[in-house]
Backbone bond lengths (Angstrom), bond angles and torsions (degrees), N, CA, C in turn:
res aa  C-N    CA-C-N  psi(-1)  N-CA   C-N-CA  omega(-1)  CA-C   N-CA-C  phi
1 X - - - 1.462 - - 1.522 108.52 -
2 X 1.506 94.66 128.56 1.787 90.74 162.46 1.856 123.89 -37.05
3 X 1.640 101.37 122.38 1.734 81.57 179.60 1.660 109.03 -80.35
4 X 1.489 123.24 -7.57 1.410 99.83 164.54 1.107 135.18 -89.93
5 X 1.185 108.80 10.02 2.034 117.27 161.72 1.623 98.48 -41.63
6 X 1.596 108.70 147.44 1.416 102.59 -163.71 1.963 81.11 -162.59
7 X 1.025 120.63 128.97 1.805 129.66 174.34 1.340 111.40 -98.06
8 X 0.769 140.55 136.44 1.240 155.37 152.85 1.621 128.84 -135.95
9 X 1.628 141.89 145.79 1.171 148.05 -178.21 1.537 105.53 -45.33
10 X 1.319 130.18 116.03 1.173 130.07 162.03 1.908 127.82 -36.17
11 X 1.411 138.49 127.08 1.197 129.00 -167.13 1.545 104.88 -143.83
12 X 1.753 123.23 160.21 1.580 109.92 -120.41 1.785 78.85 -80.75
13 X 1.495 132.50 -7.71 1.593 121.17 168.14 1.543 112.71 -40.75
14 X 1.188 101.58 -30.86 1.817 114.24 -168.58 1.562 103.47 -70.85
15 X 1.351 131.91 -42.65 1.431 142.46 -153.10 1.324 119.38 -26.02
16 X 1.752 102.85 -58.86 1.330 135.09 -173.65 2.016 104.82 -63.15
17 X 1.080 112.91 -44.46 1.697 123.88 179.22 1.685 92.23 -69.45
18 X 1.294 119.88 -75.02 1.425 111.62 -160.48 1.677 115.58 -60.31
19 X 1.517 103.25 -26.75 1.281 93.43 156.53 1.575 161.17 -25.51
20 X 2.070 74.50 -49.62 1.521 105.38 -157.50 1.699 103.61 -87.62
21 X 1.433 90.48 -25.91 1.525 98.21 -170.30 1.664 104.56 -90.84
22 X 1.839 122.81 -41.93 1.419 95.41 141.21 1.591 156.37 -20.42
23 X 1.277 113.70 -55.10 1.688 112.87 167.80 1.471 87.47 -81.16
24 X 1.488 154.84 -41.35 1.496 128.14 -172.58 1.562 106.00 -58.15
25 X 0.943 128.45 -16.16 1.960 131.29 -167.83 1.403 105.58 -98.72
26 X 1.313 119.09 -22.14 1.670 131.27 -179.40 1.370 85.88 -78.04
27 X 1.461 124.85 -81.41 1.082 147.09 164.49 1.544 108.33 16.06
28 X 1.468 103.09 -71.12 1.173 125.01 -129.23 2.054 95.02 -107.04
29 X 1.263 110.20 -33.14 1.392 135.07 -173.71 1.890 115.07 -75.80
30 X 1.603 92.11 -63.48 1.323 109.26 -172.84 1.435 119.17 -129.50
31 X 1.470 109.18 20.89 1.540 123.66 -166.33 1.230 121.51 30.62
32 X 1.616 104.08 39.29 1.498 92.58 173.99 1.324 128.24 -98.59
33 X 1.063 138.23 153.60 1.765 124.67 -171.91 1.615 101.68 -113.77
34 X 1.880 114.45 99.81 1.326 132.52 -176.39 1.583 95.15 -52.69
35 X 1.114 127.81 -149.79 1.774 152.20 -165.82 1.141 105.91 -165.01
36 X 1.594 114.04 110.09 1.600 112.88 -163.73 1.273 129.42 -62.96
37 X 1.481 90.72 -33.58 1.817 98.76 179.73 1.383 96.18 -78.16
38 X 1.198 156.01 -39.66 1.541 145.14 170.95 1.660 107.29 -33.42
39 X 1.492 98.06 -47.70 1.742 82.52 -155.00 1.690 91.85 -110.17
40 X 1.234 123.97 11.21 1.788 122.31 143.18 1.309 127.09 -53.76
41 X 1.254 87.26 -41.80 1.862 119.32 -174.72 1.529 98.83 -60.96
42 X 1.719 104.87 -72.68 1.940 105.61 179.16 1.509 126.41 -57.70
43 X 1.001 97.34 -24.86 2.182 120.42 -177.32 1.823 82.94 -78.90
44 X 0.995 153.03 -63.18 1.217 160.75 -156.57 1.674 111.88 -66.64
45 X 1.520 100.98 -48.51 1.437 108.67 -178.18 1.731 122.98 -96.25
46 X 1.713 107.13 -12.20 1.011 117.74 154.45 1.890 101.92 -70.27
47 X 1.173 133.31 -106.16 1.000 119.01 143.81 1.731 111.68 81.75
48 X 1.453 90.89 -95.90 1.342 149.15 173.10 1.112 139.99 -54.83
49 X 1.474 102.95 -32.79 1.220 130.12 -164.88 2.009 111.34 -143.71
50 X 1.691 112.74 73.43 1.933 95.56 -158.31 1.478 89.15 -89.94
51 X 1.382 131.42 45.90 1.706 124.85 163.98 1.289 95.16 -104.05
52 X 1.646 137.89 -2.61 1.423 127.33 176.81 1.402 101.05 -124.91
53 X 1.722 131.98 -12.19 1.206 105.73 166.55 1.784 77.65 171.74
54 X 1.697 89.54 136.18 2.097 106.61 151.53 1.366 116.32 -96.98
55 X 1.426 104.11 143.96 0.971 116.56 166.03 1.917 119.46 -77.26
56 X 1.210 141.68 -177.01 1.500 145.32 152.05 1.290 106.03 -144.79
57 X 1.308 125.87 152.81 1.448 120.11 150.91 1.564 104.92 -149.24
58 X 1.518 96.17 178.48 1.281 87.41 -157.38 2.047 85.31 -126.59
59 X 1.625 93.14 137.71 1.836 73.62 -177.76 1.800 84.36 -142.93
60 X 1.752 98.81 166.67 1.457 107.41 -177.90 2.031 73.83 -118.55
61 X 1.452 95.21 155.40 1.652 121.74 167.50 1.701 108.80 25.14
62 X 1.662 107.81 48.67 1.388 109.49 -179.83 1.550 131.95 78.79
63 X 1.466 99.67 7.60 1.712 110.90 -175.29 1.645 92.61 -137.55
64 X 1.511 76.39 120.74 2.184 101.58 175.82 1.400 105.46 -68.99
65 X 1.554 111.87 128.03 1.394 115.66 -170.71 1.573 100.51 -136.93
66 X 1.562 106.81 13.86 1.243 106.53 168.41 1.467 104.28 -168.91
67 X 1.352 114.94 -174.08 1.498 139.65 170.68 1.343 135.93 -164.26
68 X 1.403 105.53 -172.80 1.636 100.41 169.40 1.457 92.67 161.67
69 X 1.416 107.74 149.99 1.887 122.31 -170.60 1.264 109.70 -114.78
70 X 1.435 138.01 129.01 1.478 110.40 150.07 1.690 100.35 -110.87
71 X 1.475 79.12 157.21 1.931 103.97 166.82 1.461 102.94 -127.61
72 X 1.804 112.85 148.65 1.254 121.30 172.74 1.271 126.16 -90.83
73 X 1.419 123.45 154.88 1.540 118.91 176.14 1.570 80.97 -125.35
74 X 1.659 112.00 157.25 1.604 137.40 158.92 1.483 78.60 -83.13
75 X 1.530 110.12 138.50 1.668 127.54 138.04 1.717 110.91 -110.43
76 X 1.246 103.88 103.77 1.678 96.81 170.83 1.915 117.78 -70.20
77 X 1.595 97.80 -18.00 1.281 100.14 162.44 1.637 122.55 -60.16
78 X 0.911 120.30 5.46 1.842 130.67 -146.09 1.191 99.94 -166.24
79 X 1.345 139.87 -26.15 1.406 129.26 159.24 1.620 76.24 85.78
80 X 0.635 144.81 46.91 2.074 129.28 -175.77 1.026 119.71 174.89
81 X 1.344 133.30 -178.89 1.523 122.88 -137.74 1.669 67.73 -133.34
82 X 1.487 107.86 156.62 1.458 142.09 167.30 1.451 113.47 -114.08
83 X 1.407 108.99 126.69 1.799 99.28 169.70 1.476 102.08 -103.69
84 X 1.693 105.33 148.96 1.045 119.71 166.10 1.476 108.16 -112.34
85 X 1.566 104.11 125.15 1.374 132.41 153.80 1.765 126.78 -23.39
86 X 0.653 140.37 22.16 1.696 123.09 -175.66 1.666 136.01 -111.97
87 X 0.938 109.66 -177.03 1.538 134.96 -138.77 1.395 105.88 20.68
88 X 1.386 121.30 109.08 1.116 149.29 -155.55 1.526 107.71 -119.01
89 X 0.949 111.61 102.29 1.504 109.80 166.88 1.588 112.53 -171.30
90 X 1.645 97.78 157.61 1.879 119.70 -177.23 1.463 92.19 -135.62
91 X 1.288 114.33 136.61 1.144 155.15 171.95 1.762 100.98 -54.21
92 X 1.506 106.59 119.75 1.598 117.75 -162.42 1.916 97.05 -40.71
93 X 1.161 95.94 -50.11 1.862 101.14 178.62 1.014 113.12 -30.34
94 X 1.105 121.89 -64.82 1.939 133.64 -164.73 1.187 117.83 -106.40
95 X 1.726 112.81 31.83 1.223 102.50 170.76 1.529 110.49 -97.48
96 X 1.491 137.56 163.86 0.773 142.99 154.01 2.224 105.68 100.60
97 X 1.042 94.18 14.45 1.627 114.14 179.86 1.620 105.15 -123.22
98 X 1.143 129.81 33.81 1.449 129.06 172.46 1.530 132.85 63.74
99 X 1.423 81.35 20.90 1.841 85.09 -176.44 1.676 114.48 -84.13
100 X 1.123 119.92 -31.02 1.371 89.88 160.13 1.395 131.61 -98.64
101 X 1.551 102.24 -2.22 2.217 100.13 147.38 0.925 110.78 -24.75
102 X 1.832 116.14 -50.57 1.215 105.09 -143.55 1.689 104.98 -99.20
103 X 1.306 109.29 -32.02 1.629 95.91 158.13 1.898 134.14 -61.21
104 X 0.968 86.97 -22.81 1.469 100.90 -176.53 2.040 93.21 -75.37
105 X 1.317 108.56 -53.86 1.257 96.12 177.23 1.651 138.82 -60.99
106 X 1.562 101.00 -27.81 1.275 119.78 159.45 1.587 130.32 -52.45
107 X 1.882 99.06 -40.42 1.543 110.12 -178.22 1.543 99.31 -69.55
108 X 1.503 116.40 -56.38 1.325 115.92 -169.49 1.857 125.82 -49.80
109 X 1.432 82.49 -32.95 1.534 110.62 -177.40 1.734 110.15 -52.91
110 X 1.539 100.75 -41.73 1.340 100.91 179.59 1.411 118.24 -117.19
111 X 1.265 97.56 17.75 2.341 113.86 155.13 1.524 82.60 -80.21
112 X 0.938 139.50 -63.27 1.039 119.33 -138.99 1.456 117.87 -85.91
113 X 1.495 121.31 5.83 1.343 134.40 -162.05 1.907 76.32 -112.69
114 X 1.120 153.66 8.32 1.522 149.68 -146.98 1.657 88.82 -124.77
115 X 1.316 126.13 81.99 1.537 101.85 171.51 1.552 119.95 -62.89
116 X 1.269 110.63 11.62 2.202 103.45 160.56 1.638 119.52 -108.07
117 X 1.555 109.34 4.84 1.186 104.81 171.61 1.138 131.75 -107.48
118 X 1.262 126.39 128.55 1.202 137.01 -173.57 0.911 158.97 -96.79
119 X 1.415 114.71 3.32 1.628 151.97 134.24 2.063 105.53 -169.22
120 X 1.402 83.22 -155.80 1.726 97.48 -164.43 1.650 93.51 -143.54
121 X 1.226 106.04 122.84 1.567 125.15 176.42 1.666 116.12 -103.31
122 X 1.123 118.73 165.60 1.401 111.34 159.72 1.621 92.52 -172.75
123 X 1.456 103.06 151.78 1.750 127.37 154.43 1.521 114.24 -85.16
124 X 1.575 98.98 144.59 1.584 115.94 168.38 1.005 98.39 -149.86
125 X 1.392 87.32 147.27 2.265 116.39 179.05 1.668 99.71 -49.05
126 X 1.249 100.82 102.73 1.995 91.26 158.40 1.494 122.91 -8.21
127 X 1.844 110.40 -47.70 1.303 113.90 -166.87 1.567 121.02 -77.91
128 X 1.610 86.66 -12.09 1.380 97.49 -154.38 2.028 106.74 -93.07
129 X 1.473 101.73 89.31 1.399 124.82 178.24 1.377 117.78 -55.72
130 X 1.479 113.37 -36.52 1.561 111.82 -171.19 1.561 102.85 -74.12
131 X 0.917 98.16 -64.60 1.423 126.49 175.48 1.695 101.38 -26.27
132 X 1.214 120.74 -74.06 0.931 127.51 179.19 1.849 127.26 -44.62
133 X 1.700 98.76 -38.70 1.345 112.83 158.47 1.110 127.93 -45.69
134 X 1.721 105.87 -60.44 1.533 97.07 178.24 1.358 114.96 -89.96
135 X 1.171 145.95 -7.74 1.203 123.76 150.38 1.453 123.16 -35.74
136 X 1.492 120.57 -64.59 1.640 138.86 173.61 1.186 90.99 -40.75
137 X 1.418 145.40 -64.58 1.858 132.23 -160.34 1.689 101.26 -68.71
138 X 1.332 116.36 -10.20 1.635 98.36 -171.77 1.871 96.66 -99.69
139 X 1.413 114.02 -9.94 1.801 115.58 171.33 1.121 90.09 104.07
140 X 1.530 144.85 68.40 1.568 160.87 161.07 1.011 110.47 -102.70
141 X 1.058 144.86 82.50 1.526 112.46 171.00 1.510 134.67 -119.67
142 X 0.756 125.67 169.51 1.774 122.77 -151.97 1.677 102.29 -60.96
143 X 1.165 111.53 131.61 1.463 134.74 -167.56 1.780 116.99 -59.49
144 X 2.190 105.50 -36.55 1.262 124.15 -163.30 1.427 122.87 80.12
145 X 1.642 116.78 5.53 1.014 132.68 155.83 1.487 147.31 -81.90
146 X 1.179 138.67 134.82 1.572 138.57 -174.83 1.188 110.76 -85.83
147 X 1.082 149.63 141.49 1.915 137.11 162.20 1.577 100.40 -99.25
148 X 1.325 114.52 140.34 1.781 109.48 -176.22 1.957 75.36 -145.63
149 X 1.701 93.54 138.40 1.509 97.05 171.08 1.553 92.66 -145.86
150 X 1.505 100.61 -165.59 1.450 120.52 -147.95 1.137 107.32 -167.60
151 X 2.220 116.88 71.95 1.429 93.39 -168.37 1.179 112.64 -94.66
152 X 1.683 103.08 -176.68 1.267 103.93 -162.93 2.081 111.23 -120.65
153 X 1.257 108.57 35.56 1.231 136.07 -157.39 1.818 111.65 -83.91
C-alpha cells in the first residue's frame, strides 16, 4: 500500500469526488447509471447532516482515491446501534494496494471506541465476487440474510 494514503472524515469540499465515484460503483456493481444531481443532492445532505451518516475517504497528496459511508440502525436486539458500510469504492488505480484495509480499519477502529455499537454490517451485489472477497479477508462474514425493498422514488 501506498504509505501516503492518509483517511480522514469526508467534508462538503469532498461532495463533487464522492459523488463521482458513487454513480462509478452503481456503474460498475449493478450497471446502473444514478442521476448526478440526485445523488449530489444526498452526498450533500448526508454531508451536512453526520446524525444520518459520515462520510471517510481515503486520499494520497490531497486527491480522494477512495471512500466509504456509514449509516446507523437501533438494534433493540443488541440494545446498540449497528453501522452500515456503504458506497464503497477505490479508484480502478489504487485498487488492490490496501486502500480500503485501511479505511475499513479506520471505521472499525472507531466502532469500537462507541460503547453502543455493536458491530458494522454491510450489503453486496450477489454478483459482486471481488467485493465479496475482500470483505471475507478483513473477518465479515455473510450475515444469512436477504434485503427485499420497495422504493419509493
Amino acid at each position: 500500500m501506498p504509505e501516503t494514503v492518509t483517511i480522514r472524515q469526508g467534508r462538503r469540499e469532498d461532495a463533487l469526488i464522492i459523488t463521482k465515484y458513487n454513480r462509478a460503483m452503481a456503474n460498475e456493481t449493478e450497471s446502473k447509471c444514478l442521476h448526478t444531481q440526485t445523488v449530489l443532492k444526498g452526498v450533500q445532505a448526508g454531508l451536512a447532516r453526520p446524525e444520518i451518516c459520515r462520510y471517510f475517504v481515503a486520499e494520497i497528496e490531497g486527491q480522494v482515491i477512495g471512500q466509504a459511508m456509514i449509516t446507523y440502525e437501533w438494534s433493540d436486539w443488541r440494545n446498540g446501534t449497528l453501522w452500515w458500510l456503504q458506497s464503497v469504492y477505490v479508484h480502478p488505480d489504487y485498487r488492490k494496494q490496501g486502500v480500503f484495509r485501511k479505511l475499513y480499519q479506520h471505521i472499525e477502529s472507531l466502532a469500537r471506541k462507541e460503547p453502543d455499537v455493536r458491530g458494522i454490517r454491510l450489503y453486496v451485489e450477489e454478483r459482486n465476487r471481488n467485493g465479496q472477497s475482500v470483505y471475507s479477508k478483513l473477518g465479515l462474514t455473510p450475515a444469512g440474510y436477504h434485503v427485499y425493498e420497495r422504493e419509493f422514488l
